[in-house]
N, C-alpha and C positions, 0 to 999 in steps of 0.2 A: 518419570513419565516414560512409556513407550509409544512408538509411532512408527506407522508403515513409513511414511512420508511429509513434505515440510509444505507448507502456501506462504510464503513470503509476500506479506503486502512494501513497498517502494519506499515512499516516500515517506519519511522518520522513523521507519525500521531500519532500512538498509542504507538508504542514502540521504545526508543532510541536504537538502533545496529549502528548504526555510526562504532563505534569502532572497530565490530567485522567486520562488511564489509569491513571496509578501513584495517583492518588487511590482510583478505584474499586474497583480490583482489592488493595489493600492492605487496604480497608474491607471487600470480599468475603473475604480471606484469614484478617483478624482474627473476620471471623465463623462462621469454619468451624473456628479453631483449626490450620490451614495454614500454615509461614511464609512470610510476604509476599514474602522476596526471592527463595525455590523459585520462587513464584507470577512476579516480575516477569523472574527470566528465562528464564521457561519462553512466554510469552505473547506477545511480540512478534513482527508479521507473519503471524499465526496466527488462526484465526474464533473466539471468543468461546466458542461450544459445545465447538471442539475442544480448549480449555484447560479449560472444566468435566469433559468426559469424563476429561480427565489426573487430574484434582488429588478428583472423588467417583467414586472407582473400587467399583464395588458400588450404584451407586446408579442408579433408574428413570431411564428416559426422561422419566417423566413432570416427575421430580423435577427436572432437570438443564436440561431448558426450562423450570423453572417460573423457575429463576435466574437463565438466561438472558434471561427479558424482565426481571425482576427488575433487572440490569446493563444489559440494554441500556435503560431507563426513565435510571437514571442517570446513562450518562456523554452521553445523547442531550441530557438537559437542563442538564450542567454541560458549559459552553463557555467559563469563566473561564479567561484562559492560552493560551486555542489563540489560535493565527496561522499566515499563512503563514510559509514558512521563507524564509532570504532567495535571490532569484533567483526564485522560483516563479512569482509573480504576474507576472512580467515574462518569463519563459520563453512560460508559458502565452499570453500575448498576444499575442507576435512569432509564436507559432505561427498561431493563428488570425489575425494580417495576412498571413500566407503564405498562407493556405488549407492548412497540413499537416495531416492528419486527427491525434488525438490521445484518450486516453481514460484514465478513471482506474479501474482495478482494485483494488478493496480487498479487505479482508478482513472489513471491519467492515460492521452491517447500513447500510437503507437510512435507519432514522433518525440512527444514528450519523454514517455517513459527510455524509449530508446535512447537518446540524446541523456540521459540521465543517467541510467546505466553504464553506460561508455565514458563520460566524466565522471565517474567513481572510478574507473578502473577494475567493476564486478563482473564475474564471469556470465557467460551468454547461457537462461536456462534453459534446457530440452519444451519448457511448458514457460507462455509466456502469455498469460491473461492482460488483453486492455479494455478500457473502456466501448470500444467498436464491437467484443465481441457478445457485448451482453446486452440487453433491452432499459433492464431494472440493476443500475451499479449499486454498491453498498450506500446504506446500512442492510440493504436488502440482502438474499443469502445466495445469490445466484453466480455471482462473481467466483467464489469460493468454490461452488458444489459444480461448477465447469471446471474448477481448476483441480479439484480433486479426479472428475472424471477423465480429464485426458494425462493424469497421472499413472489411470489406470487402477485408482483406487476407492475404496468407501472412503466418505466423507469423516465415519469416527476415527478413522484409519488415519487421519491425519493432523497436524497440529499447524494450529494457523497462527503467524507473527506477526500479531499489530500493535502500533500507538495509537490512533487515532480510535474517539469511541465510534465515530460511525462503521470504521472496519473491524473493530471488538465483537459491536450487534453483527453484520454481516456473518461472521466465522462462526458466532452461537446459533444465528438462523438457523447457519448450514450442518450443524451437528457434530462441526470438528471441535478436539480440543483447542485450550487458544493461551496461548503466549503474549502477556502486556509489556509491550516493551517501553518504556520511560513514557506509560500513558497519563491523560492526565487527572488528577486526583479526584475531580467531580466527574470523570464516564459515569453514565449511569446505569451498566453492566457490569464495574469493576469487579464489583463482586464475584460475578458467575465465573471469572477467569480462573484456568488450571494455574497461572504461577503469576506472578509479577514480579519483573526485573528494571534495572535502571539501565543494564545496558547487554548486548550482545555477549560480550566479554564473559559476562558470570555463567553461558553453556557451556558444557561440556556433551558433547554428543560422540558414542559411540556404537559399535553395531555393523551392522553388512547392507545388501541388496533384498532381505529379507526384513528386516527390521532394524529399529533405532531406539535406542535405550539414552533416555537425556536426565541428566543431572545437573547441579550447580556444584562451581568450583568452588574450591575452600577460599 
């Protein structure tokens, strides 16, 4: 594969929070009387409000961001358990000795995602997509096709890094190529993915400021 540039989506590409989400949102589900495992996989790859709006149908605006800082408080300040995933941090570095632009699109806000990034130990990217900055977060393609545009680049120009299927759809919306990282077996896009990997480890990325030429390790 070649590529101008990289979209890195967060959370189980680059950084394991497993833990800390299935903590929160299990504590949010027991407290609404919801069951927890509707909730945990209903949630993944998804904005935090757009999982409230699923699971308090009938309920204000006002109500549904009142929970929304309410979680995001929470899981911003538990960071027990996160790390990066393995390959990431060393991904991300050969990138920037190359000079290849790169950036991380999440879904999560910006205390979240930040607070996360920083308990991995992953380097701070030039293009940092949250949740805040978009109207419509993935599965939609809007996430993406901003984070391609303050890269400075076309959307095919790019190759987008996700697990999760909602951020699979999102990256095909947007017309980037896309990278399935340990996603999981029933997405229902798997198919249309350029590669599927089980972990970071198996890239090989080489190339300059002009382009990036990617392959798999032996």
């Amino acid at each position: 594969m070649e590529c101008k540039g990289f979209l890195f989506d967060l959370d189980g590409t680059l950084v394991d929070s497993l833990p800390v989400v299935e903590r929160a949102w299990t504590q949010w589900a027991n407290r609404h009387g919801v069951d927890p495992q509707a909730v945990l996989d209903f949630i993944h790859g998804k904005q935090a409000i757009t999982s409230l709006r699923h699971f308090m149908p009938g309920a204000s605006e006002a109500d549904i961001q009142h929970e929304h800082d309410l979680l995001e408080q929470v899981e911003a300040q538990d960071t027990d358990g996160v790390r990066a995933l393995p390959g990431a941090a060393a991904l991300l570095e050969r990138l920037n000795t190359l000079g290849i632009p790169w950036a991380i699109v999440t879904s999560g806000s910006v205390p979240v995602a930040s607070a996360r990034r920083q308990a991995a130990g992953l380097p701070l990217p030039a293009v940092f997509v949250t949740a805040e900055q978009v109207e419509r977060g993935k599965p939609q393609p809007d996430a993406y096709l901003l984070g391609a545009e303050r890269l400075g680049l076309a959307p095919q120009a790019c190759v987008v890094v996700e697990d999760a299927a909602a951020g699979i759809a999102s990256g095909l919306a947007a017309g980037c190529q896309v990278i399935a990282v340990n996603a999981p077996a029933d997405a229902p896009q798997l198919e249309q993915v350029d590669l599927r990997l089980s972990s970071l480890e198996q890239l090989q990325v080489d190339g300059d400021a002009h382009g990036a030429r990617i392959t798999l390790r032996d």
